[in-house]
C-alpha positions, 0 to 999 in steps of 0.5 A: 541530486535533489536532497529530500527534506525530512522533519521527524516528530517521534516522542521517543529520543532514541527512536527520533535518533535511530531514524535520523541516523539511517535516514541520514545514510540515504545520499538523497535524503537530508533530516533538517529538524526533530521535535519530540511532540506537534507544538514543537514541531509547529514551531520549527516549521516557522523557521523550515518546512520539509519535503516529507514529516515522518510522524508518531501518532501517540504523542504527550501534548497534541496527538499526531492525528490532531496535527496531520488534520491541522498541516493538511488544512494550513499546508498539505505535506506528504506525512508518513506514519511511524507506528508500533506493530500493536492492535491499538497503533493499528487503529489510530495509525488507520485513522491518520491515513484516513486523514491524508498520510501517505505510508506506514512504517514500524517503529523500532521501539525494541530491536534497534540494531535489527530494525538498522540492518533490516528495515533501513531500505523500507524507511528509506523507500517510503520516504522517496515515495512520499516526496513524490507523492500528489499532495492534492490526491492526499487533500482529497553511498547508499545503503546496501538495497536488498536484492529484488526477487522477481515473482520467477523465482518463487512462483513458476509462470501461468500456464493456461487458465482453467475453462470459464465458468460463471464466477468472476474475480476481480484483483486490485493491486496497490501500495502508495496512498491506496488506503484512501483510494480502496476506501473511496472504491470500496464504500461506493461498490454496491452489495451485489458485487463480484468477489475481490482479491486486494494486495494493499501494500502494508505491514503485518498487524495493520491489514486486519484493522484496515479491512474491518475499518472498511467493513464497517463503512461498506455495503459489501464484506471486507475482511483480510483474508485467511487460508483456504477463504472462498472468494463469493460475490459481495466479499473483498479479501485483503491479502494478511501484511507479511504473507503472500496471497494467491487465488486458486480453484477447485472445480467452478469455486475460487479460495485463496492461498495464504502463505509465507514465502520471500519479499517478491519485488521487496514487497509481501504480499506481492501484486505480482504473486496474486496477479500471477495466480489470478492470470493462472486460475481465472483468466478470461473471467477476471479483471485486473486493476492496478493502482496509485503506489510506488515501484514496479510490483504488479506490472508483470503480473496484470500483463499476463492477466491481460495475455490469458484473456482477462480485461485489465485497468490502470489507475490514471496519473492525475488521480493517483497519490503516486503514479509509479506501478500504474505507469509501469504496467502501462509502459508494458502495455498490460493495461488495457484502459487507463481510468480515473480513480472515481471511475473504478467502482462502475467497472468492478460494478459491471 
């Protein structure tokens, strides 16, 4: 088994040790070097350089913002952030993810022993997932696996949708490196655009920042969502970090459930629960677009998109950061066209 390299640079020595001890329980995942701050983690990069670098943003010395910028112009690394669950955290760690980090995990500044028992499986994940990450995308025994829930058990599947109507939905699903790629989606739509319904992979706290980011770099409206939100044309909804979000009707009108409700595929919100809705609710007048990220979420769920009549995409392998659930929902024949990332603006323009 292929050891996954990892260096932690964390200014905290009990969070750089709760890190390192359950990343060190992965058979597949080696921690090789811990630095309290960049410049002593720039110099024992001189002597070993990782696969993957779990990074603080909020350091003494250099910021982990000023040190992403400077690994990814000297040697591109897949970078997963390590932040807390605050507004000001939000916003710093959406700027390192601007700057070409892959992921985000929480940090567990209080609730070790929960942090150990609950999120070792997301730590790990991430991890995984950015050791196979497309690094020139970003420039432009084991622990016990929770059970995977399939969308089946929570949500029954789609009966047939509703009859046409004039309004047209588009839902985009993505995880692994689909914060940059939204962003270069989103900020190219013009502002006459159909209503958007996005599931972004990502913690609770880190969604509301995300979507007012983008808000204020696109022509269109981008908020996350809230219960009963009315999906118009000119507005993308990004579904809340840690709540499911599902597409409903009312006559010729579209609104968005916002639940809570089990992790489906490990993830909430889940691809497949809002592909599900949207397949349910909209059929022939949606588009689905699935894109970069790890795993298998949404693959199911754009297959019964594609079944009730709606026109399906796939992101393409060279431009994804992680060519994991577009390969699986092409391996289901649920896309009908496989597209390159700069590709994907004309099609939800059209």
């Amino acid at each position: 088994m292929k050891q996954i390299t990892v260096m932690l640079v964390d200014d905290s020595a009990v969070v750089r040790q709760v890190l390192q001890s359950v990343l060190e329980r992965e058979p597949d995942i080696s921690v090789i070097a811990t630095a309290s701050d960049p410049l002593f983690a720039m110099e024992k990069l001189k002597r070993a350089w990782p696969d993957v670098i779990v990074l603080d943003v909020e350091m003494p010395r250099m910021d982990g913002i000023t040190f992403l910028q400077k690994i990814m112009s000297e040697r591109p690394t897949p970078v997963v952030i390590c932040s807390s669950l605050t507004a000001r955290g939000a916003e710093t760690t959406l700027q390192a993810m601007a700057a070409g980090a892959v992921d985000i995990i929480t940090k567990p500044t209080i609730g070790l022993k929960d942090f150990l028992q609950e999120s070792a499986h997301d730590l790990a994940m991430a991890v995984r997932g950015a050791a196979m990450a497309n690094v020139k995308q970003l420039c432009k025994a084991p622990l016990a696996v929770p059970a995977k829930i399939s969308v089946d058990a929570w949500l029954p599947a789609s009966g047939q949708a509703m009859a046409q109507t004039t309004e047209r939905i588009v839902a985009i699903g993505t995880s692994t490196g689909g914060t940059q790629a939204l962003e270069l989606v989103l900020t190219a739509l013009p502002r006459v655009s159909p209503g958007i319904v996005i599931v972004q992979h990502m913690p609770e706290k880190f969604t509301a920042s995300f979507a007012e980011r983008l808000n204020g770099l696109c022509q269109i409206e981008v908020r996350e969502a809230r219960h009963n939100d009315r999906v118009i044309p000119g507005l993308a909804l990004i579904a809340p970090g840690g709540k499911h979000m599902l597409l409903k009707r009312s006559g010729a009108y579209y609104h968005v459930d916002v639940m809570d409700g089990p992790l489906i595929n490990r993830h909430r919100p889940s691809v497949d629960v809002l592909f599900r809705s949207v397949a349910k609710y909209a059929g022939k007048n949606a588009t689905g677009i699935i894109m970069t990220g790890m795993g298998d979420d949404g693959a199911r769920g754009l297959k019964e998109m594609q079944e009730a009549g709606a026109i399906t995409y796939a992101q393409d392998e060279a431009s994804c950061v992680v060519f994991g659930m577009p390969k699986e929902a092409i391996k289901l024949g649920a896309a009908r066209h496989i597209v390159p990332l700069d590709q994907i603006h004309h099609i939800i323009a059209k």
